[in-house]
N, C-alpha and C positions, 0 to 999 in steps of 0.2 A: 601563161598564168594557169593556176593549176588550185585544187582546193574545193570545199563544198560548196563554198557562198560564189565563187564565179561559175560552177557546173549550174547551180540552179538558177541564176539569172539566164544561165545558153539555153538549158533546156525549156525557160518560160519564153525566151526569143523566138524560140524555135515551135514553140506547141501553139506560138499567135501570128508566126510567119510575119514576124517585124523585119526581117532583116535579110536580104539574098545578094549576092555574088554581085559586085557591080553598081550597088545603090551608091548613093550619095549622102549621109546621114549629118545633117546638122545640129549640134547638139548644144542645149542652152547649159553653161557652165557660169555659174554664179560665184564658188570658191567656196559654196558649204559643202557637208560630210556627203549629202545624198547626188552631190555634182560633182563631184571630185569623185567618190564613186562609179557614178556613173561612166563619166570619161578615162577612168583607169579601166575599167571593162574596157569599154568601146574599144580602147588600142588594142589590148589583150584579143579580142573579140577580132577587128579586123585583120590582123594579121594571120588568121584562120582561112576568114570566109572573103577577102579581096575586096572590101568595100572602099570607098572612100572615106573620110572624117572631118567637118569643119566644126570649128566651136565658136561660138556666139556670148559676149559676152555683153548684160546691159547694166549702165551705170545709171539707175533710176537721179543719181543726184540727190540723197533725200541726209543720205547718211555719212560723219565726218569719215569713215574708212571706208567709205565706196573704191576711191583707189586705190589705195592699199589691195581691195579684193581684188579691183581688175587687173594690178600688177602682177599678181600670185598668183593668176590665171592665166595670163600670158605669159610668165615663165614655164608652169608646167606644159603647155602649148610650145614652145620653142624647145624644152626640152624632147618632147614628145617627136618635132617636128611638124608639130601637126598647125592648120592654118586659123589663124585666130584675127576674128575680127569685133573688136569695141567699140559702141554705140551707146553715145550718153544722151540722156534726154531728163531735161527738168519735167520729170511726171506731176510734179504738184502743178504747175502753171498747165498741162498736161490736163489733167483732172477738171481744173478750175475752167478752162476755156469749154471742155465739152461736156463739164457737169456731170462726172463721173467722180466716184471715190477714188483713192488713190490706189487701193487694191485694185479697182477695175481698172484705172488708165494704167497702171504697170504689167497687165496683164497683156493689156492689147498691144503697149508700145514693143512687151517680149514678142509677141507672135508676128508684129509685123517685120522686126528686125529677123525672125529665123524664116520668114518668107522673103527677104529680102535677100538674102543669105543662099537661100535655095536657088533665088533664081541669078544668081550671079556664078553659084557653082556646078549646078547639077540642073539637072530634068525636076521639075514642079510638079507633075501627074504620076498619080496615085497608078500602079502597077497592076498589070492585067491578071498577079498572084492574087488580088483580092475577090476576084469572081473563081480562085480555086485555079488559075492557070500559072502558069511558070515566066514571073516579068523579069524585064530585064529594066536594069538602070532608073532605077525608081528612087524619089527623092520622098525622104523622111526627116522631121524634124524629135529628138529622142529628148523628153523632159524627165527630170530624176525624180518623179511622185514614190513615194513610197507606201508599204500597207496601213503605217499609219494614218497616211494622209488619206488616202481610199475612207478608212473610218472616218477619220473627220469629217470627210463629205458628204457620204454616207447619212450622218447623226446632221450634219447641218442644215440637208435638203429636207429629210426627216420632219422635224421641229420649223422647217415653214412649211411644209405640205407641200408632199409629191405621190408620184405616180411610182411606177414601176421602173419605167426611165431613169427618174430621179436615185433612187434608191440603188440604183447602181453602181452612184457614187463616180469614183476615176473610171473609164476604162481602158483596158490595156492597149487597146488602137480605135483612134478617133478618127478618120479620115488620115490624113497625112500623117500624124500626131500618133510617136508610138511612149509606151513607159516601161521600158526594160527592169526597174526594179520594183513590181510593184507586189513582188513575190518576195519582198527582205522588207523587214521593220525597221524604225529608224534606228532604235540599242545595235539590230545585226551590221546597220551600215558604219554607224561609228566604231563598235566594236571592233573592224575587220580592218578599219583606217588604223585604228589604235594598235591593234598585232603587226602591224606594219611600219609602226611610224612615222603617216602620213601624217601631214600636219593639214588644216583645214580652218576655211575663217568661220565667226561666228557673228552673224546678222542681229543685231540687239536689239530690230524690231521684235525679234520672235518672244522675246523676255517682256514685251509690254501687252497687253491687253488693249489696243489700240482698233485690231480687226475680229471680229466675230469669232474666225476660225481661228483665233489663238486662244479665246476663252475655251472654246471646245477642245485645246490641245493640251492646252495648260491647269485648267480646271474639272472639266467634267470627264475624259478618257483617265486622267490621274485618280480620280474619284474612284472610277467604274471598275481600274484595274486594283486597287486598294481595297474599296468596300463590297464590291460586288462578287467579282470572276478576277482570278490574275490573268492575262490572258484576254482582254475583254477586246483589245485595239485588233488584235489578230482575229478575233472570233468574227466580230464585225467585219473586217475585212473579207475573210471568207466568206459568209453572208454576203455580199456585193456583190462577189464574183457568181454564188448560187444566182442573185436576181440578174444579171448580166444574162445569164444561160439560159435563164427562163424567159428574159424578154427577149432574146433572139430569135426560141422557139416561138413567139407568140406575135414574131412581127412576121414569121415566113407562115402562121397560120392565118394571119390575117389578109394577106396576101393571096393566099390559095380560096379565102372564102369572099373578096374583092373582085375574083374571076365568077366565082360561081353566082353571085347575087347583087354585083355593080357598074357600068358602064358609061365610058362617059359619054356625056351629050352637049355639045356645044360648049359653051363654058361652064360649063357643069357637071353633076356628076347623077344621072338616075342608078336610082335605087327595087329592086326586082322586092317589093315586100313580100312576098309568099317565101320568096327564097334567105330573105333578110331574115324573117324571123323560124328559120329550119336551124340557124345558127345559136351557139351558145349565146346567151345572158350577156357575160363577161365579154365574147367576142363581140357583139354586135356592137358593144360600146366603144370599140376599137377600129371599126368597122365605119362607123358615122365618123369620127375623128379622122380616119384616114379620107373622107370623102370632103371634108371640109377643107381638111389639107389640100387635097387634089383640085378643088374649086376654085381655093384662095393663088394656087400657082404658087 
């Protein structure tokens, strides 16, 4: 595969060290534009770099053409070769038993099926490339977020109040959890489907106003890029990835000033106050935070 929009998803692979020779990559494919996406890379993608590929497909049960999507996911999977496995779960009954929304319990019932998925195919721990070394056989689960999405979440954590953390919206690798597209919009994703003639299903919750982040998708980024800035969803996105870079630097400053002016003691954590308050403002309040963390275990 060849072209601008698959060069810059390698190159975004590659500058967050998602992906190396030997992983096991399990990929949540739903059958919309930005997982159908995503899993057209992946192949293109591994036949490069020697990875494995499994796809994951969850049938929340909520929706009359849930199988419909899971059939036209397991075709392109059978076409592909590639190994697919489907996991249906009534997430309402889901929800209602552990008093979660429905957003949340499909959220949780995905991550358990792509851990489940991991540990049936591949290696589960997180690769010795994340401390900057060279791992081998490292198991990733790859979700298709896109820049839009990054904004949505971004403006959504926003508007309940957050931190630095917050505001950083998706990031590009969570722990296990990588997002290969999070460098394309969703217009780039469909647009590339569409010069292709891929076909792709289309999830009709997204058309209701049902969850938070669809007013914010549907309403307020449509708003922003009409009245405000064209350009508003990407602008935003980039902003996330600034605050990403910033709170990385500010967790390994914290870290370095944890050494100079904290130590733990017993179940605890003392605190060097002569040396606590030689530190920035803004750090020392990052600095108690980290010591509470460290107390609480």
């Amino acid at each position: 595969m060849d072209g601008k929009i698959f060069q810059r998803v390698k190159r975004y692979i590659n500058k967050y060290h998602m992906i190396a020779p030997g992983d096991t990559i399990v990929a949540g494919v739903s059958g919309g534009a930005d997982s159908v996406c995503l899993f057209l890379m992946l192949c293109a993608l591994a036949e490069e770099m020697d990875f494995r590929l499994v796809v994951v497909h969850v049938n929340h049960k909520i929706r009359p053409e849930a199988a419909a999507d899971a059939a036209y996911v397991e075709a392109l999977c059978k076409d592909k070769g590639i190994p697919f496995i489907l996991v249906e779960e009534d997430v309402r009954a889901y929800a209602k038993e552990r008093r979660l929304s429905e957003e949340e319990a499909g959220r949780e019932v995905r991550y358990q099926a792509f851990e489940e998925a991991l540990g049936k195919y591949g290696p589960v721990g997180v690769s010795g490339r994340d401390a900057g070394e060279e791992g081998k056989g490292c198991g990733r689960i790859a979700v298709a977020h896109n820049a839009n999405d990054r904004a949505e979440t971004m403006l959504f954590h926003l508007f309940r109040g957050t931190g630095l953390s917050g505001l950083c919206g998706i990031r590009p690798v969570n722990g296990r959890v990588i997002r290969p597209l999070l460098c394309l919009t969703r217009d780039e994703i469909e647009n590339w489907l569409r010069e292709r003639d891929i076909s792709f299903c289309t999830d009709s919750t997204n058309e209701k106003d049902i969850y938070t982040r669809n007013k914010i998708r549907r309403h307020i980024l449509p708003y922003a890029e009409r009245e405000v800035c064209r350009g508003a969803a990407v602008h935003v996105s980039r902003a996330a990835g600034q605050v990403t870079e910033a709170e990385a630097y500010i967790v390994r400053q914290t870290k370095a000033a944890m050494v100079r002016c904290a130590s733990p003691e017993g179940n605890g954590v003392r605190i060097n106050l002569p040396a606590f308050f030689q530190e920035d403002e803004y750090l020392r309040g990052r600095i108690l935070l980290e010591c509470v963390a460290q107390a609480a275990g």
